[in-house]
N, C-alpha and C positions, 0 to 999 in steps of 0.2 A: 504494500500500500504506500503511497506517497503520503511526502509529508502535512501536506494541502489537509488531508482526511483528520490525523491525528491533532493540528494546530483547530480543527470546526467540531472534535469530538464534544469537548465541554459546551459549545454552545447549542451544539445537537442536543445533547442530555438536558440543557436547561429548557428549550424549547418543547421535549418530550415530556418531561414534567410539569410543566405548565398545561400542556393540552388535558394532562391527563387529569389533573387539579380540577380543570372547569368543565369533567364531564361528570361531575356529581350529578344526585338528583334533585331536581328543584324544591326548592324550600320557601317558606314566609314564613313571618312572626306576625303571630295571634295574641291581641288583648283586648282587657273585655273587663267591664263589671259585672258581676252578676247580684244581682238580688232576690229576696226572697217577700213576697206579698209588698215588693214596693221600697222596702229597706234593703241595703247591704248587706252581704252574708259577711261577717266579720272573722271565718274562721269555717277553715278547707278547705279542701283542691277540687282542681278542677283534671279529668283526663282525654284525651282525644285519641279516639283507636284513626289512627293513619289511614290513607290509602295504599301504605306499605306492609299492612298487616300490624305493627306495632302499635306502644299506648305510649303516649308523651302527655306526663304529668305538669302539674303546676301548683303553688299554694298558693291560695287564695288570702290577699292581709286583711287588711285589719279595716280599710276600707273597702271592699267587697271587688277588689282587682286584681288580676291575675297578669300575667308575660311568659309566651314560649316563643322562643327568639328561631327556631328548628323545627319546623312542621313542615313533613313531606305536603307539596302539592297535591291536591283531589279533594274528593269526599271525604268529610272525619264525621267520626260520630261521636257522642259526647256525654260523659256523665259528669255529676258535681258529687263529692261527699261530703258531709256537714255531719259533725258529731261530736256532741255535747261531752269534752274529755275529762273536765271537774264533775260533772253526775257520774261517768265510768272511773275515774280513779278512784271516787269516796266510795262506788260498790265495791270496788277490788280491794281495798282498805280492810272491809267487812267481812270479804270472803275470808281476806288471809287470819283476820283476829279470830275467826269461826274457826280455822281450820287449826290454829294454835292453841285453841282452846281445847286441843282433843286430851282425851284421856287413855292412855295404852292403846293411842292408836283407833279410837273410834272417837269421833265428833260425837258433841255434847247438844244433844237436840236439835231442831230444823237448820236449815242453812237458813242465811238471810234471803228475801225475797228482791230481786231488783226491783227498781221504782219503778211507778205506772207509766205503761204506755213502753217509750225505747230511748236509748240515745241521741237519736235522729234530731235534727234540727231542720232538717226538710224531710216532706215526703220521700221515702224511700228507693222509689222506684226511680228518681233521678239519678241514684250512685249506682245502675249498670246501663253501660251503653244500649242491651238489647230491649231495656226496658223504657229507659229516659222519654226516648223522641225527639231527643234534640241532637241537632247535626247539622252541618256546614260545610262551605265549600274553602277550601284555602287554596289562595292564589300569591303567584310569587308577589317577596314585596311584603308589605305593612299589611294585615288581617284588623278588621274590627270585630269581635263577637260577642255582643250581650246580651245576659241572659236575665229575664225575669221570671222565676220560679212559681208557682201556682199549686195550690192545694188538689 
């Protein structure tokens, strides 16, 4: 080979890497508020099952908005979770004193009962994608997506 080949090898190689850099697949970032009967959900994520088959999560702060900067292009479908984690810590608190309470290994009367109703802080059926109904399209670029939750 001449010397010609070996002085364009490096710039061969950078050019090859570059091409191959920008044949990822497209992507947009999704943000969004969501709320719940009108107020902001102040606590929980939100997930988007991809047109790539995967789930790209998010938490949701403390004023009721989210940012995924990485969301394949297409259809997403989408669920929110919300759940109430000082009502589950203080039952989990309860179980563990219940269960320290045993004697030779057998607990000492009924467990505690969780509190009425669940955890949930929204209807439930919105924390799975096949249940929700909610879904969107992402397009390369800036995504808007807000949600207003309903009973």
């Amino acid at each position: 080979m001449n010397r010609a080949f070996y002085r364009c090898k490096p710039v061969l190689f950078a050019i090859l890497c570059l091409a191959i850099a920008g044949c990822g697949k497209p992507v947009g970032e999704v943000s969004g508020t969501i709320k719940y009967k009108g107020k902001p959900l102040t606590i929980g994520t939100i997930q988007f099952l991809a047109a790539d088959g995967l789930y790209y999560p998010a938490d949701i702060d403390a004023n009721g908005q989210y940012t995924l900067p990485k969301v394949p292009v297409g259809e997403a479908k989408v669920a929110v979770n919300s759940i109430d984690e000082k009502a589950g810590q203080a039952f989990a608190k309860k179980l563990i004193a219940y269960g320290r309470g045993s004697k030779d290994g057998k607990p000492a009367g009924q467990p505690p009962r969780p509190p009425a109703g669940n955890f949930w802080l929204i209807p439930q059926k919105y924390g799975d994608v096949q249940t929700s109904e909610l879904s969107t399209t992402i397009k390369r670029g800036k995504n808007t997506y807000d949600i207003d939750l309903k009973d």
